[in-house]
Structures are given as C-alpha cells and as structure tokens.
C-alpha positions in Angstrom: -9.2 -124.4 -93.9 -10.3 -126.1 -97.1 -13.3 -124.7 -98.6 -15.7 -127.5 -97.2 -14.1 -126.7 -93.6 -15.5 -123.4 -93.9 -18.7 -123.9 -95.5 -19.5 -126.5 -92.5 -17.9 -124.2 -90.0 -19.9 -121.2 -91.1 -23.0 -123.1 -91.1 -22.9 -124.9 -88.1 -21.8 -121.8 -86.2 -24.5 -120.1 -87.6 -27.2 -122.9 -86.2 -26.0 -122.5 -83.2 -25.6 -118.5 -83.2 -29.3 -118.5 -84.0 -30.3 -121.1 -81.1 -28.1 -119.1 -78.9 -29.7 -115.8 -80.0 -32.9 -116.7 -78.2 -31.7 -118.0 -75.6 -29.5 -115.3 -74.7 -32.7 -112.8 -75.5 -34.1 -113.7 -72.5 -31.0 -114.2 -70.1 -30.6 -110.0 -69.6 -34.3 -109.7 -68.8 -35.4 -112.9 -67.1 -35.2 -112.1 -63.8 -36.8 -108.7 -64.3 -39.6 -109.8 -66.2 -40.9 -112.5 -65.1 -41.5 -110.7 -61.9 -44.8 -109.4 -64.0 -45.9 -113.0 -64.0 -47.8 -114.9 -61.3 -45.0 -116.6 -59.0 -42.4 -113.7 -60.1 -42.1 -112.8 -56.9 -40.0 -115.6 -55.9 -36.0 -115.6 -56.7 -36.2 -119.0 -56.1 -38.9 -119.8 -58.8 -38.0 -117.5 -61.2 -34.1 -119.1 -60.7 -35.5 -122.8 -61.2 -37.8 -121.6 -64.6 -34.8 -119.6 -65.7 -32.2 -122.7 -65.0 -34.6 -125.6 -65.4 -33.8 -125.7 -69.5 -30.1 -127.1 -68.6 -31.8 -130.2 -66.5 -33.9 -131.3 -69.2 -31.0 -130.1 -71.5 -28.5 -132.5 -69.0 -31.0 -135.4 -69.4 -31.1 -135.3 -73.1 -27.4 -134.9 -74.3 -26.0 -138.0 -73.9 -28.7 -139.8 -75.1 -29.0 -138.0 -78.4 -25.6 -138.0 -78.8 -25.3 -141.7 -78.8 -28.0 -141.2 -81.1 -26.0 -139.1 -83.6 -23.0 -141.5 -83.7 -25.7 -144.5 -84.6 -28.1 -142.6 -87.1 -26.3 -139.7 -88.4 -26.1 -135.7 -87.1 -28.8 -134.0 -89.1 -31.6 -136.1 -88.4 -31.3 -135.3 -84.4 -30.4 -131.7 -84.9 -33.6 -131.1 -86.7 -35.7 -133.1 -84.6 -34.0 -131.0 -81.5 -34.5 -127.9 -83.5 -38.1 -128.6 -84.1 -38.4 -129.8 -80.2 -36.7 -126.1 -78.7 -39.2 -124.6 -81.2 -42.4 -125.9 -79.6 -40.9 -125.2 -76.3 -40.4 -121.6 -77.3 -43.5 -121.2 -78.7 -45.2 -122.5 -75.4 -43.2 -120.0 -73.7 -44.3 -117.2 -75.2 -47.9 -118.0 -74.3 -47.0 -119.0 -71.1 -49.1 -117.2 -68.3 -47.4 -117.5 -65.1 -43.8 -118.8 -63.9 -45.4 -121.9 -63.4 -46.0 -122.5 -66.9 -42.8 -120.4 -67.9 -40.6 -123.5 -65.9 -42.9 -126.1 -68.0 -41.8 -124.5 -71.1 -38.0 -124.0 -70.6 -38.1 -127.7 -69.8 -39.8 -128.3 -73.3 -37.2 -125.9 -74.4 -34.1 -127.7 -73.1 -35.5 -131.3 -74.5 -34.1 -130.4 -78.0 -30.6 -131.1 -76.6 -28.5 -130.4 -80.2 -25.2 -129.4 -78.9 -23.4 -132.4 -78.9 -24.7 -133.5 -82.1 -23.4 -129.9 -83.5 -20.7 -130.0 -81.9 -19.5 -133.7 -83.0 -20.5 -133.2 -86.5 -17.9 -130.2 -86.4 -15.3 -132.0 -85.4 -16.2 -134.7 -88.3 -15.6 -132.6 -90.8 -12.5 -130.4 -89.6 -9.2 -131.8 -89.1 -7.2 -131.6 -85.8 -5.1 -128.6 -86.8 -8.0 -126.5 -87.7 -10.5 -127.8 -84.9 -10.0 -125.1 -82.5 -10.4 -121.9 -84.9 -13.5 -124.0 -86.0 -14.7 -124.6 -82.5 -13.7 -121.1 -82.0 -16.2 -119.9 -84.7 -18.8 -121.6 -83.0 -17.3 -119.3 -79.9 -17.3 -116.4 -80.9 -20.9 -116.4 -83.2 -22.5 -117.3 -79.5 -19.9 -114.6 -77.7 -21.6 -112.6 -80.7 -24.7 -113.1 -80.3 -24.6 -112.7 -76.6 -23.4 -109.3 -77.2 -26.1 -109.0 -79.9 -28.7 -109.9 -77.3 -27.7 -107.7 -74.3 -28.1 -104.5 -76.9 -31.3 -105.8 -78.0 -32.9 -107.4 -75.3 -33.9 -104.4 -73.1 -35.0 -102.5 -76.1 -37.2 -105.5 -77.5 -38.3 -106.5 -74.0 -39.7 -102.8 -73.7 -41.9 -103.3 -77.0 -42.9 -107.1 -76.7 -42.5 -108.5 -73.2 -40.9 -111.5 -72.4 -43.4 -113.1 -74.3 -42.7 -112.0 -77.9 -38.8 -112.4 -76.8 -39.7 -116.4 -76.6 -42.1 -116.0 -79.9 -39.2 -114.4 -81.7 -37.0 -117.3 -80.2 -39.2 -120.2 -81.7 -38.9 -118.6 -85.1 -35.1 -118.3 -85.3 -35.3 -122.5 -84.3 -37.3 -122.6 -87.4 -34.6 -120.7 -89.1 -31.8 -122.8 -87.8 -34.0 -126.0 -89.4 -33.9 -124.3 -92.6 -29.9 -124.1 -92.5 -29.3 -127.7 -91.6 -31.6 -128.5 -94.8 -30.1 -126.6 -97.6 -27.0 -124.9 -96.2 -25.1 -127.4 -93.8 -22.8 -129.4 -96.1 -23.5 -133.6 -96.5 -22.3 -135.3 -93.5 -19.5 -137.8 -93.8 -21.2 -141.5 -93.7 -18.1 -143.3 -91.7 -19.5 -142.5 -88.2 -23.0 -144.2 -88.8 -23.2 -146.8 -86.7 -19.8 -146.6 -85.5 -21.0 -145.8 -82.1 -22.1 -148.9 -80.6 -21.8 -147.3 -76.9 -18.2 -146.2 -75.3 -19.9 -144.4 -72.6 -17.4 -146.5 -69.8 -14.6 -145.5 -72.2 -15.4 -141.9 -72.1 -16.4 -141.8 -68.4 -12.5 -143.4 -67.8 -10.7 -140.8 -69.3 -9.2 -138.5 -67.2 -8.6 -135.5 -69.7 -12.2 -135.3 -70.4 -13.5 -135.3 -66.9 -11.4 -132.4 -65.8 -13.2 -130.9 -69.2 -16.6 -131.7 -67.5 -15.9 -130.7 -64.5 -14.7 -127.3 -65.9 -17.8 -126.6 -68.5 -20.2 -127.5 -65.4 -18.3 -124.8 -63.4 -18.2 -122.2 -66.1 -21.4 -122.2 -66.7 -23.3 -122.6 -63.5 -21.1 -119.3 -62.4 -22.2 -117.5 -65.9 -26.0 -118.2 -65.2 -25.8 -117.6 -61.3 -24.5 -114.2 -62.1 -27.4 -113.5 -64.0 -29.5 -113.8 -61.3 -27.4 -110.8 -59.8 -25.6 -108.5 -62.5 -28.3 -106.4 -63.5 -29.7 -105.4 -60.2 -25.9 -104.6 -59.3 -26.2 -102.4 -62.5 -28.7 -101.1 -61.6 -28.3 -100.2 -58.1 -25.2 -98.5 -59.3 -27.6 -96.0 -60.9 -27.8 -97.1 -64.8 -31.1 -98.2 -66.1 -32.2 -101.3 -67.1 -33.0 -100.0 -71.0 -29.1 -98.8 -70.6 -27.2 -102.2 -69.8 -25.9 -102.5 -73.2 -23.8 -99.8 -72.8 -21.8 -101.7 -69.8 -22.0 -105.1 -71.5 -21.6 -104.5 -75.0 -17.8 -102.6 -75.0 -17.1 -105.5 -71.7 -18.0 -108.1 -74.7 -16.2 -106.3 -77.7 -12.5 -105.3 -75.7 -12.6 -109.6 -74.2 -13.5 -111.3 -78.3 -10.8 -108.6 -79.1 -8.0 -110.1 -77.0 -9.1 -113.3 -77.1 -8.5 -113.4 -81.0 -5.2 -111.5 -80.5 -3.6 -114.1 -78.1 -5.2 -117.4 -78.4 -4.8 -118.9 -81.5 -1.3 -117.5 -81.5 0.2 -118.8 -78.2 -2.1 -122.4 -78.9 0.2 -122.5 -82.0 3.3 -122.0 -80.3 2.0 -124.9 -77.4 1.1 -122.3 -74.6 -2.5 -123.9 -74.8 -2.1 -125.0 -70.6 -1.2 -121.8 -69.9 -3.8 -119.6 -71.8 -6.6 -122.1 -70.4 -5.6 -121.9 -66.9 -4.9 -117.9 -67.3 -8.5 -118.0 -68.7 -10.2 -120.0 -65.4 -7.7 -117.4 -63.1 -9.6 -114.5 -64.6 -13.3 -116.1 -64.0 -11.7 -116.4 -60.6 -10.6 -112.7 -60.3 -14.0 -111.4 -61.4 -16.1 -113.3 -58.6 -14.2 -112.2 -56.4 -14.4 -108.5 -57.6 -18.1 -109.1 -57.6 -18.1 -110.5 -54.5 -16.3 -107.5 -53.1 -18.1 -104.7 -54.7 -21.7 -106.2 -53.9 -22.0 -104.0 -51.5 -21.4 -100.9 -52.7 -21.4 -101.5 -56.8 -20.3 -98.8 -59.6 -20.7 -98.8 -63.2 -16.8 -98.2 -64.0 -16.3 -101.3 -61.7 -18.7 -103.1 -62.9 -17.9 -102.9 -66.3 -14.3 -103.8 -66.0 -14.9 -107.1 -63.9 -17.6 -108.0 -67.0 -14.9 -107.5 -69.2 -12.6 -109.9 -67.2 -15.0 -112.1 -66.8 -15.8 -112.2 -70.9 -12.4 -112.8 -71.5 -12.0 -115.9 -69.7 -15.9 -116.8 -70.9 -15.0 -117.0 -74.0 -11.2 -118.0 -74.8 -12.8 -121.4 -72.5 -16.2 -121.3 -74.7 -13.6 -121.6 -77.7 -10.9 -123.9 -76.5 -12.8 -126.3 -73.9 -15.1 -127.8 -76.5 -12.0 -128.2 -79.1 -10.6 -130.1 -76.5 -13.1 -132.3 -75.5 -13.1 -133.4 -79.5 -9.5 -134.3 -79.7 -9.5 -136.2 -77.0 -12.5 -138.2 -77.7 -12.0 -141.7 -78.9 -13.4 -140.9 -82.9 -15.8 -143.8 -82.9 -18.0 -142.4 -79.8 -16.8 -138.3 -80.6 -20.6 -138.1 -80.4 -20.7 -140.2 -76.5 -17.9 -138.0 -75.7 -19.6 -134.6 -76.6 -23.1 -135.7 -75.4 -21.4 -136.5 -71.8 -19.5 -132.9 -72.4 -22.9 -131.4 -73.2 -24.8 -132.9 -70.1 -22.4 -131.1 -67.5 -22.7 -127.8 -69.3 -26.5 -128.2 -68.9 -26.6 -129.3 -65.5 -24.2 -126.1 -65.2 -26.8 -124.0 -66.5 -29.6 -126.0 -64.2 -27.9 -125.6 -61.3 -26.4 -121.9 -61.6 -29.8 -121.0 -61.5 -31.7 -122.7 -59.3 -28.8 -122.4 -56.7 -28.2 -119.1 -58.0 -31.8 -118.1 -57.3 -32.1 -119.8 -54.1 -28.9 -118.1 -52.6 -30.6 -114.9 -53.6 -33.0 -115.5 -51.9 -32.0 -117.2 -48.8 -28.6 -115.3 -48.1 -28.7 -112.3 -50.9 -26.1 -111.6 -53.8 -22.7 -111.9 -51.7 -23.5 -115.6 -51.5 -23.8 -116.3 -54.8 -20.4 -114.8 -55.7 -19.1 -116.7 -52.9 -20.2 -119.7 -53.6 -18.6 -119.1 -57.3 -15.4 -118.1 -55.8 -15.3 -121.8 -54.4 -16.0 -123.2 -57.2 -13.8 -122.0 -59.8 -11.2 -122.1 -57.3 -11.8 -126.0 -57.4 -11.9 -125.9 -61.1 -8.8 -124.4 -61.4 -7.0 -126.5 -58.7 -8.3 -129.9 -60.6 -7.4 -128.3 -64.2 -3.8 -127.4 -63.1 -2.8 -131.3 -63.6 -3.6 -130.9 -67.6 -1.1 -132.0 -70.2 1.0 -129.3 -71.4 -0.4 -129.7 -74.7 -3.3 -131.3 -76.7 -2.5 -133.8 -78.6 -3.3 -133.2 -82.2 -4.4 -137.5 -82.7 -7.9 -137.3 -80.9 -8.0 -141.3 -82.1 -5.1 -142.1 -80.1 -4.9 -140.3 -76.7 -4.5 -141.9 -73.6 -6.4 -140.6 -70.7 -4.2 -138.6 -68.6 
C-alpha cells in the first residue's frame, strides 16, 4: 500500500470500528436487558427494537449512496454520523421498548456504510482493495470481540442505557476523524453518478453478493437472540460470556489472516468464499443440534466456526462487491450492497425474535440452516476469480 492507501485505510476503518463499537455494545446484552424495560417481556418486541435499526438502515443506503457518488463521501458520512448520534442519545433515555424501537430506527437512519465503504474503494487500487476491505473487517471483527468483553461488565455498571450514551459519543468521535484525520477525497466521482441503479440491479455477480450479505447477517443477529441464553443454560454466567466469545473471536481473525490473503493471491478466492459460507452452515447446524442440551466446550467451538466464516466473508464480500461495481455508480452499487445487509440485520431479528417466541430456539437455527444452505447453493455459480478491472466486468 502507498502511504495514502494506508492513511485512508486506517482512518476509514477506524470510523467504522468506532460506529461498530456501539453497536456491537449492545448486541451481547440486548435481549437481556431490555427485559428491565416496559414491553421486555416480549421476544417478539424486544427482536423488532433490537432488528428494527437494519429497516431504517435498508431504507437509507441506497439513497445516500447515490447521494455520495453526486455530492461527495464526507459530506454524507458526517451528516449520518451526526444522525446515528441523536438516535443513540435518544436511546439511552429511552424508557420502555417502545421508545427503545423508536430510537434504533433514528439510529439506523444515519446509513454511512456505503458511502465508507465506496470512498475506500476510491482511494485503494484493485490489488490492494481486499486487505483494505479487510481492515475494515477485521477493526469490526475487533471491536466485536472488544464489545463482548466489555459489554457484560459495562452493562453491570450503567445499564443499557449508558451503553447507548457511550454509543452516541464514539459517533461524535467518528465525526471528528472524518474532519481532520480521513485523507482529501478524490474529486473525479462528483457527479459522476447520475443513477445506474438498473445497471447494478442487472448484474448477476453482485446479486449473488446481496443475496449472500442479507443471509449472513440475518443468521448473525438471529443468533443473538439465542446464544447467550444457550450460554447460559450451559451453566456460565452472563458477566462470564467473554470468556467463550473472546478466544472463539481471537483463534477465527487468527486463521483468517493466515489463509486468506494468501490463497486469494494464488486465485483460490471461490474456494475460500464458498469454504467460508460451508462453515456458517456447519455451525447452525451444530446449534441447532445442541439446543437441546447445550455445553460450554460445544458451544464455544461452533462460535469459533462460525467467526471464521463471519469474518473471512465480512472481509472478502464487500471487496467484491467494489470490483465489480461499474466505477461511476461504486457508490449505487455499495448503497444496494448496504441495503440487503440491513434488511439482514431487520429481519434476523424480528424473525429471529418472533421464532423465539412462537416455536423456541430450535427454529431459529433451523430456519438459518435453510437459508445459508440457499446461499451457498446460489454462490456456487461464482466466477473462479475476481476480476481485478472493477470498470470492466461483465455480469456473470
């Protein structure tokens, strides 16, 4: 990487680490604190506030990603930085569920991702995209694993309402980056965009993308709903998660950076990506298997499998999705990317939540069985290889 590369890498990935941070503060937690709220005691309600971010986040992408191509990257990313603040601060104030599902939806209105996201891949070339998409991976695999250490131990001290407060000021911190550390965008997208949405919806390698983030991440937040109820019916403390899901995150970034750049370089990208959506496949089905009678040891191992296809696909989908995007609408392109991985989130919870409810925790791992089962059955049709001329790609 040239030293700009790395500067704008490092930056980006670090607005988005800190985003993802609070975010990911509340995701261990959620489900058990909000049951101290009025309306907690409904899976199904606490599912739809805990999900209902991706919907507004789903509305939003596109739009401001259009936006990005037509009036630049940093003007939306602070306005959506400003926008997920408020929501955050509402949050924390919030007094039932109720209000809780208001302010995740004023949460999930700043919709930045795609404009992050795009300007990345404006200032990286092709051959370095993925291991600067991958930083962007890894600082949110990172901060995940950050957040399930901390998040029982700050949820014990300031509730689920200083978790959102503390999530509103590390917005404010990611506005401060994009204003005196994230490096001058290039000018020669402005107004380059002029639509391409028909053009992007047409292409056939980036609708198996979409397909595949919408998956990925509806079965991540789904989980959620049930993982640390397994955990702790297998006898381990809430307050003692982190000892389960920290080493699970650790041992997965480990083997991810030991394999994937590596075999991408040598053109085995097809088969590390559809090894990666076989693993998320293996661990629903261990989850779905051990729901009935859960242990730690097991438990921690299919986390660990799970992590490792999480992330090698968190680092190589979106890297993807850029090379393959026509350059004039990269922004379309990412903002239609963005929009399934938020309805992902959406509906992983609100189905999530209202499977729990209805049928208990088997049918949510069985319902995510089936669908990365799909996933992997549409993905197998991939090109061998991504092409390295995002400009020029045919949809295949």
């Amino acid at each position: 990487m040239t030293p700009l590369e790395r500067r704008a890498s490092a930056s980006l990935a670090a607005i988005f680490a800190l985003r993802m941070l609070g975010l990911f503060l509340v995701l261990p937690v959620f489900a058990l604190e909000a049951q101290r709220l009025p309306g907690g005691d409904d899976p199904a309600l606490v599912g739809l506030a805990m999900g209902l971010y991706g919907l507004t986040q789903a509305v939003l992408q596109m739009p401001l990603g259009m936006a990005s191509d037509r009036w630049g990257r940093k003007p939306v990313i602070l306005a959506g930085l400003a926008v997920f603040a408020l929501g955050s601060a509402l949050a924390a104030w919030a007094p039932s569920v109720h209000w809780l599902a208001a302010a995740r939806a004023l949460q999930g209105a700043g919709a930045i991702s795609a404009a992050v996201t795009a300007f990345l891949a404006d200032v990286t070339r092709d051959e370095v995209r993925t291991k600067a998409m991958a930083m962007v991976g890894a600082s949110i695999a990172l901060m995940f694993a950050l957040s399930l250490v901390l998040a029982p131990w700050l949820a014990a001290r300031i509730g689920l309402g200083g978790l959102f407060g503390l999530t509103a000021a590390l917005a404010l911190g990611g506005m401060a980056l994009v204003a005196w550390v994230v490096p001058p965008e290039p000018p020669q997208h402005k107004d380059a965009g002029r639509g391409g949405l028909r053009e992007v919806l047409a292409h056939g390698g980036l609708l198996r993308l979409n397909l595949g983030v919408f998956v990925l991440h509806a079965v991540q937040l789904a989980m959620w709903m049930v993982v640390p109820a397994l955990l702790v019916g297998a006898g381990l403390p809430a307050a003692d998660h982190w000892q389960v899901y920290l080493p699970a995150m650790v041992v997965s970034l480990l083997i991810m950076g030991g394999g994937l750049f590596r075999l991408e370089r040598k053109g085995y990208l097809r088969a590390v990506f559809l090894l990666a959506i076989g693993l998320i496949v293996l661990a629903q089905v261990g989850f779905l298997l051990s729901e009935q009678a859960p242990s730690v040891p097991l438990l921690a191992a299919l986390l660990c499998v799970f992590f490792v296809g999480f992330n090698t696909l968190e680092a190589s989908q979106p890297s993807l999705a850029s090379r393959l995007a026509p350059a004039a609408h990269r922004g379309t392109a990412l903002g239609v990317y963005n929009t399934l991985q938020s309805l992902g989130f959406f509906a992983g919870g609100a189905a999530g939540g209202w499977l729990l409810r209805q049928h208990g925790g088997q049918a949510v791992f069985a319902a995510a069985v089936a669908l990365t089962v799909l996933w992997l059955a549409v993905a197998w049709g991939m090109a061998p290889q991504a092409p390295r001329n995002a400009a020029s790609v045919p949809a295949h």
